[in-house]
C-alpha positions, 0 to 999 in steps of 0.5 A, spaced: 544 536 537 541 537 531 537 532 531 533 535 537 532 542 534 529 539 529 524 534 533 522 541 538 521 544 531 517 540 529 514 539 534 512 546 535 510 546 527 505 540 528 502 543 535 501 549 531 497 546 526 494 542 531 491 549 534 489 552 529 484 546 526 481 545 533 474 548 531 474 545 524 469 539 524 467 534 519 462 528 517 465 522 515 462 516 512 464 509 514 462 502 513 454 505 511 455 509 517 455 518 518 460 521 524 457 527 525 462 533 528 469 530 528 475 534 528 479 534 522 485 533 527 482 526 529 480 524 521 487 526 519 491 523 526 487 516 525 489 517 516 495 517 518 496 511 523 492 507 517 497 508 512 502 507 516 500 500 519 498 498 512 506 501 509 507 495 515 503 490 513 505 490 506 513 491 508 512 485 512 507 480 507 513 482 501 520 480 506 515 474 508 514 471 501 521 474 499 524 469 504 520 463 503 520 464 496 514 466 494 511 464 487 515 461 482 516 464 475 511 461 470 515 457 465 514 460 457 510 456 454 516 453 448 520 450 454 515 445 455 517 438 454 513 434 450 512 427 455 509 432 460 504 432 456 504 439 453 502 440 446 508 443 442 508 448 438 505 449 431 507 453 426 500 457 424 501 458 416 500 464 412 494 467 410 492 466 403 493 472 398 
């Protein structure tokens, strides 16, 4: 019941808002291109759909790489065995005084 009181709330707000705003227009470049007289409910409506279908396709790229493990952790250069052909290690002496 809660849950419907403040999906009609919000409804009523965003509705408000919408009504409000219905005579403001904006120019928007894009891609090298001018849209002239777009109403900034449009603009705000289209940016909000965008971040949400990008929160989505980085959630889903994330669990895809999460389940197939993704890229390993590189190995620190010390624990390299020498017969792999890695060079070892050597200790730089001081500088002279």
């Amino acid at each position: 019941m809660v849950q419907i009181i403040f999906n009609i709330a919000f409804l009523l707000v965003l509705t408000f808002v919408i009504i409000l705003n219905i005579g403001h227009t904006t120019t928007i470049n894009l891609f090298f291109r001018e849209f002239q007289n777009i109403s900034v409910v449009i603009v705000v409506f289209l940016s909000f759909i965008l971040g949400v279908l990008y929160a989505f396709c980085y959630i889903v790229f994330w669990k895809i790489r999460k389940k197939f493990g993704g890229a390993k952790p590189r190995e620190k250069e010390g624990k390299r065995d020498p017969q792999d052909g890695a060079v070892p290690e050597q200790e730089i002496p001081p500088p002279p005084l």
